[in-house]
N, C-alpha and C positions, 0 to 999 in steps of 0.2 A: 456334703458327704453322704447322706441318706441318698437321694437322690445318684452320687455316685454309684452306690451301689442295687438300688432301684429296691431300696425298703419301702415295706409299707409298714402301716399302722394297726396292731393286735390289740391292745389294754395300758393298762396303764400298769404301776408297782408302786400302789399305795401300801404295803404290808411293809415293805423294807423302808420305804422316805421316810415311815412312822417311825422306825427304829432308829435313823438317821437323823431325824429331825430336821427334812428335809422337803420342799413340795413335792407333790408326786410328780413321777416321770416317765412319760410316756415310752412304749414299747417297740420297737419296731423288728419287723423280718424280713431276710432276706435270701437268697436264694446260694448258697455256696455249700462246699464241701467241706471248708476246713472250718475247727468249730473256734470260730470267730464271732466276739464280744467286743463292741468299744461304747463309747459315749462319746457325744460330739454336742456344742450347743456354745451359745456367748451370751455375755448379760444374764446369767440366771435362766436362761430356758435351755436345758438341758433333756436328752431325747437317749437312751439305749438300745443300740443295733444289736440283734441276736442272727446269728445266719441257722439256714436249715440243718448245717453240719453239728452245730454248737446242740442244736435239740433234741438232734438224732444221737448222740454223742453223750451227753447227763442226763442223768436221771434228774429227778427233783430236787435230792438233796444238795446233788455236784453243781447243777445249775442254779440254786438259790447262794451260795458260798461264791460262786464267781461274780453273779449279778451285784452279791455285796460289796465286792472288790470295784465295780462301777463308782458302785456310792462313796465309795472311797476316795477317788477320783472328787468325784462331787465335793468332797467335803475340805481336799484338802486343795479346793481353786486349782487342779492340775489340767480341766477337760479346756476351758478356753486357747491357752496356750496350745495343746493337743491336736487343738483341729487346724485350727490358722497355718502351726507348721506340716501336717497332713495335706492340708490343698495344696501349700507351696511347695514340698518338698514330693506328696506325691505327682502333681502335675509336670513338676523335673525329670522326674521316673520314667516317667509313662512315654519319653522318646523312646526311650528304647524297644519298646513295644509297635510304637508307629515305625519305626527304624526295621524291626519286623516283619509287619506287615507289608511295609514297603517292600520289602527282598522280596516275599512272598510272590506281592500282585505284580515285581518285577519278572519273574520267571527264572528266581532263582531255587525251587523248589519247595520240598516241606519243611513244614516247621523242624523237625528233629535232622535236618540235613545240615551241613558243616557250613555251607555259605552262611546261610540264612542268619544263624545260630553265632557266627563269627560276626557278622554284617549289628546284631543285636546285639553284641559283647561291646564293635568300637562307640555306639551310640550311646549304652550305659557310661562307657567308661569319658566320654564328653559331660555326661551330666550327673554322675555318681557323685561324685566330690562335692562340687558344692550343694545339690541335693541332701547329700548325708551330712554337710556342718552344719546345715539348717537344721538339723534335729540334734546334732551331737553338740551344738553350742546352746542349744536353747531349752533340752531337757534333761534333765538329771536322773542317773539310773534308780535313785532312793526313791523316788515318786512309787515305786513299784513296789516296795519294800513298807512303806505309811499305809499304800493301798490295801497288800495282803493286811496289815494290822487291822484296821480297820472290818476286814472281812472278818476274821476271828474275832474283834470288839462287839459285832453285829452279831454275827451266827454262833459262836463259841464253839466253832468244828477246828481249830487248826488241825489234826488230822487231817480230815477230813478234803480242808483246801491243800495242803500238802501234798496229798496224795491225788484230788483230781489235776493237779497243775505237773504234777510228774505223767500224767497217763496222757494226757494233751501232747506233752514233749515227744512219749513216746509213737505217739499217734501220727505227728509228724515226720519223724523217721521215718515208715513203714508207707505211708501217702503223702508224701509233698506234691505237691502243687502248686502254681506257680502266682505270685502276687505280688500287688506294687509294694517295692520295698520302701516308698515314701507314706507308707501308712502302718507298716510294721511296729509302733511306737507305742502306737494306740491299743494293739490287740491286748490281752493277759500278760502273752509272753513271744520269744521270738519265733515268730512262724514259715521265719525264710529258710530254707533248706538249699546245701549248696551238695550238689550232685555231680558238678564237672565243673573243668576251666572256666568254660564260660560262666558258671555263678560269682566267679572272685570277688568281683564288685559288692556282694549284698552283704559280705563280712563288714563294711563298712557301716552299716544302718542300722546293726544292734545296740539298742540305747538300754537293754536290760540287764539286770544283774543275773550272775550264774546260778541253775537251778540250786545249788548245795547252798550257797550262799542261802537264798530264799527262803528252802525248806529250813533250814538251822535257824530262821531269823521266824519261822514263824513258832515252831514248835517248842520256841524258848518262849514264846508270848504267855505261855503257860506254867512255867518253871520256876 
């Protein structure tokens, strides 16, 4: 997955494994827009991607509460299962991309033109379904739900997570962009935006619980 998305290696996050009582776990960055966070790793060696979007996007505070939400992960044995279905499920995905491409270097036009764009819709809808049971049979939306606790057990912001996990959603809204919906699982929250006909398929890959849900589940952590 690192590699997928051509991270590299910053530091380490000794200050939160400490809190977590967890070994430390290396850093890594990567080059994207939308602010995407996951952890991926098996057997105990566990690695956190941060993309450029996610940097430019939190501050310190907002970016230390999410990272906790990783260790969360961490803690509750969620990241192994995570990735395993991320390769399989994202590599199902990504026809529809080469499905794409293929119109394209066919000579059926740009990307935003109605062949291309339909030609990319039948290929999804070949490999959506079982793509998407691979995640929707094998993970559970509450993973999400332990995670944010976890964040608030660590940092003691739920405000705080609350509210940067509502401004991410809204951020999506306003810039979507397009991504393998076989990795959508991993991110905080759901980062697929459905814009037209042709997005139908990526309703299927949401493994997350709805933001009210969330926020209600965290800011009772305190109550």
């Amino acid at each position: 997955m690192l590699k997928w998305y051509k991270a590299e290696k910053v530091g380490t996050l000794e200050n939160l494994a400490k809190k977590a009582g967890v070994p430390s776990l290396d850093m890594y960055m990567f080059n994207h827009h939308h602010p995407i966070i996951f952890t991926v790793g098996t057997r105990g060696n566990f690695d956190i991607a941060v993309s450029s979007g996610a940097m430019g996007l939190f501050d310190a505070s907002e970016l230390e509460v999410m990272l906790a939400r990783e260790f969360g992960h961490v803690l509750n044995d969620d990241v192994p299962m995570n990735t395993i279905v991320a390769l399989f499920a994202g590599s199902l995905a990504s026809v529809s991309t080469l499905a794409l491409w293929g119109a394209l270097l066919g000579g059926f036009g740009q990307d935003f033109d109605p062949a291309p764009r339909f030609i990319r819709f039948l290929g999804m809808g070949l490999v959506a379904v079982p793509s998407s049971l691979i995640a929707q049979l094998t993970l559970s939306p509450s993973r999400e739900l332990l995670a944010d606790a976890v964040s608030v057990e660590l940092t003691n912001e739920p405000q705080l997570l609350a509210e940067t996990l509502e401004h991410v959603q809204e951020y999506i809204k306003h810039y979507p962009i397009p991504l393998n919906p076989g990795h959508v699982h991993m991110f905080p929250l759901n980062l697929l935006s459905l814009e037209e006909f042709y997005d139908i398929h990526l309703s299927l890959f949401n493994t997350h619980p709805d933001m009210d849900i969330r926020v209600r589940n965290i800011l009772g952590k305190v109550n």
